[in-house]
Phi, psi and omega in degrees: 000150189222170178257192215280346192294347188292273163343258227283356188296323185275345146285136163287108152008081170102034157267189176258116190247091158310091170265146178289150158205282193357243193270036167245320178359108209288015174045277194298314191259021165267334168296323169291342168309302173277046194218327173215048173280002168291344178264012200211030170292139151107073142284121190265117128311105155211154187186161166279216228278175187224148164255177182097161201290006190047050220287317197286008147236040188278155206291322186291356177266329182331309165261032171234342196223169160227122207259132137262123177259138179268334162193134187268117154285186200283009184244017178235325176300346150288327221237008176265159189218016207028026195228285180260347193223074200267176147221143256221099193242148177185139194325131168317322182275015184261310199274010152288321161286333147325322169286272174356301179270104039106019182284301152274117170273128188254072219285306232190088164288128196220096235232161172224106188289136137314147163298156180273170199262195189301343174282348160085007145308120158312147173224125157312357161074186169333324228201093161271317190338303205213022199265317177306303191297339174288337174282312188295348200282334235239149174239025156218126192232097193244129187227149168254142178243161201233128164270009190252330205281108180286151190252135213253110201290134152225181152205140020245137188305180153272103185267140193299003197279325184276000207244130182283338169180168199185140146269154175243155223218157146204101172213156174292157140306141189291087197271185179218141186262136179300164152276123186318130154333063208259168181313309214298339182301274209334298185326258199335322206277320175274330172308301193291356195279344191255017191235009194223125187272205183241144174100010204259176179230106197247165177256126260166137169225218189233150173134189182284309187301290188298330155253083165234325205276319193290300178314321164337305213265013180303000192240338177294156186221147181069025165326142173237168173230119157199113180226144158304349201186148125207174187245171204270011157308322162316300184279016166280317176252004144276342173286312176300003178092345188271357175227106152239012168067016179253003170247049194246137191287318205256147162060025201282143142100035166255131173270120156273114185201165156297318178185165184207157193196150183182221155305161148312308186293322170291330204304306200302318191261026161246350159321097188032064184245108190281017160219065172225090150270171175251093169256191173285160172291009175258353175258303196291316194254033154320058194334316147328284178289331184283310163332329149312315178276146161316130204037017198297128183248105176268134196238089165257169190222178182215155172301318199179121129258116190296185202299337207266321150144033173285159182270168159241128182205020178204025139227143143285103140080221194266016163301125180256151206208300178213320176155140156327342195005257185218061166261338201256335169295274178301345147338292197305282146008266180336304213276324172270357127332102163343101173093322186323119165263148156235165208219118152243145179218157195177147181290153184290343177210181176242161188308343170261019168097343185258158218261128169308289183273109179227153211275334153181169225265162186294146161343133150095335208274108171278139153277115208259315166229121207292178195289352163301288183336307220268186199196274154258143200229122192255180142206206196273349177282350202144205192188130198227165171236112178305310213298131154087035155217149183293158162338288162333278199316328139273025184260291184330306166303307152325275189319343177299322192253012163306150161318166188274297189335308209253032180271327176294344156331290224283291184327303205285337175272227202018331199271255184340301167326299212285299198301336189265342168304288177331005204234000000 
């Protein structure tokens, strides 16, 4: 063991520094990083999303670090500028191989730990998704180990033998508080609880829509998990009984996930609970592997969508607000799953008022899933299953489940677009 100044000492002046991240975000020791950043110009940063203020892409850093970002959270969107503070987009199941092959080359893993247990393994804790492959990619492999960080069976663990130095650490974890509930969640939350059958296996993220949804499903039984992420909407139904994993091919009666971020209460019950895994994001969000299990229902939300169904889900226009992340990965999954379903859902407008389901999409707005992908489309109006309708018919279908304000809107731009094509 070394202190932290020991650590970070062993990075070099233009390497690539991969940090972990959601609640594993190694803290102390990226704080000591800007503590020598006079000793550390051109440093490359890329991580998914991260917690803590994002200090190190902060703009006045700009000539000491460069930040890629991989999927953006919420302390890095003000702060990108596509120069220094960039973003990197590419599927989650993907991005592992990006490291491994050497596509991206990976100099310096900077990782946040668990103690190791009685067998002297390390656990990657909260946040497996793209950190193993960064460990395994990286030739200088540096960690803070945390006794507060809880430990998450994955494989394969970590022995600290492998670690070029490491600190020991006792700081809380970073939680995240669920997001409220509004009427319109609650609306949207029963619709998708009524497309999700007992015995399904679903795929889930965070927000007022997924627990909305989540909240839905308590009375359902034999619920399975193999998600990129879940939260403490999940452990409301596995403590009610409504998730046991047991009609799940791969992994039954295991909660499957990539990473996880929540509570104090989550943090506690996946602490060396053998019906918990971690895996890599190359496994989990796999298409292929998701598809193996039987019904799999993928529950995703979107920014925007047009009359024809492209998703818009990781920009406002050219603003990037979070990332491709593992939407299209489980899309994929789901669909080609025996019985699967998939589901975006969303309110019908934004908090100003303006219409969610657009008649096409803003400037600038990426398609993170094209109008093939899509399948069922909710808001607080309905449910509508695009697959196996013509343009018209969904553009028609859509405008149903739209605010009532903008349908007529809605109509009269479609009309108009299409007639003038004709001409």
């Amino acid at each position: 063991m070394q202190n932290i100044s020991q650590v970070i000492s062993r990075i070099s002046p233009g390497q690539r520094v991969f940090v972990h991240g959601g609640a594993a975000t190694p803290c102390r020791l990226i704080e000591e990083i800007i503590k020598q950043k006079d000793r550390l110009p051109g440093l490359e940063f890329i991580h998914l999303h991260t917690e803590g203020a994002g200090a190190w892409g902060a703009p006045e850093l700009a000539g000491h670090f460069k930040v890629v970002n991989l999927f953006v959270g919420h302390n890095m969107r003000r702060q990108l500028d596509y120069i220094n503070n960039d973003y990197l987009p590419c599927f989650l199941s993907e991005i592992p191989s990006l490291f491994r092959s050497k596509k991206r080359r990976i100099d310096v893993a900077l990782l946040h730990l668990a103690s190791p247990n009685s067998e002297g393994k390390c656990s990657l804790g909260t946040s497996v998704d793209v950190a193993l492959a960064a460990f395994d990619s990286a030739t200088v492999k540096l960690a803070q180990i945390n006794t507060q960080m809880p430990f998450v069976n994955h494989e394969p663990l970590l022995s600290k033998q492998e670690l070029t130095a490491w600190c020991s650490v006792d700081d809380e974890i970073p939680e995240m508080r669920p997001a409220s509930v509004s009427e319109v969640d609650q609306k949207i939350g029963q619709y998708v609880a009524n497309l999700v059958q007992d015995g399904d296996c679903l795929q889930v993220g965070i927000g007022g829509v997924p627990n909305a949804a989540l909240a839905a499903l308590k009375s359902h039984k034999h619920l399975g998990i193999h998600s990129e992420m879940w939260s403490d909407g999940v452990l409301d139904l596995i403590e009610a009984g409504a998730v046991d994993n047991s009609r799940k091919m791969l992994y039954p009666g295991i909660t499957v996930s990539s990473f996880i971020i929540g509570t104090k209460r989550v943090y506690q019950f996946i602490h060396n609970n053998p019906q918990v895994l971690q895996l890599g994001a190359d496994y989990v969000n796999n298409p292929r592997v998701i598809s193996s299990n039987p019904n799999v229902v993928s529950i995703n939300s979107a920014v925007e969508i047009d009359l024809t169904g492209q998703v818009c889900a990781d920009s406002v226009g050219h603003r990037i607000i979070s990332g491709v992340g593992g939407q299209v990965d489980f899309i994929r999954g789901a669909q080609i799953s025996q019985g699967g379903r998939v589901i975006i859902a969303l309110p019908s407008q934004t908090k100003t008022g303006k219409s969610r389901i657009v008649h096409e999409l803003m400037p600038g707005a990426g398609v993170v899933s094209t109008r093939a992908h899509v399948h069922f489309i909710v808001t607080e109006f309905g449910a509508v299953d695009l697959y196996g309708m013509t343009l018209h018919e969904r553009a028609k279908a859509l405008t149903q489940i739209a605010h009532p304000s903008h349908r007529e809107q809605l109509e009269r731009e479609w009309f108009n677009c299409h007639r003038s094509c004709d001409n």
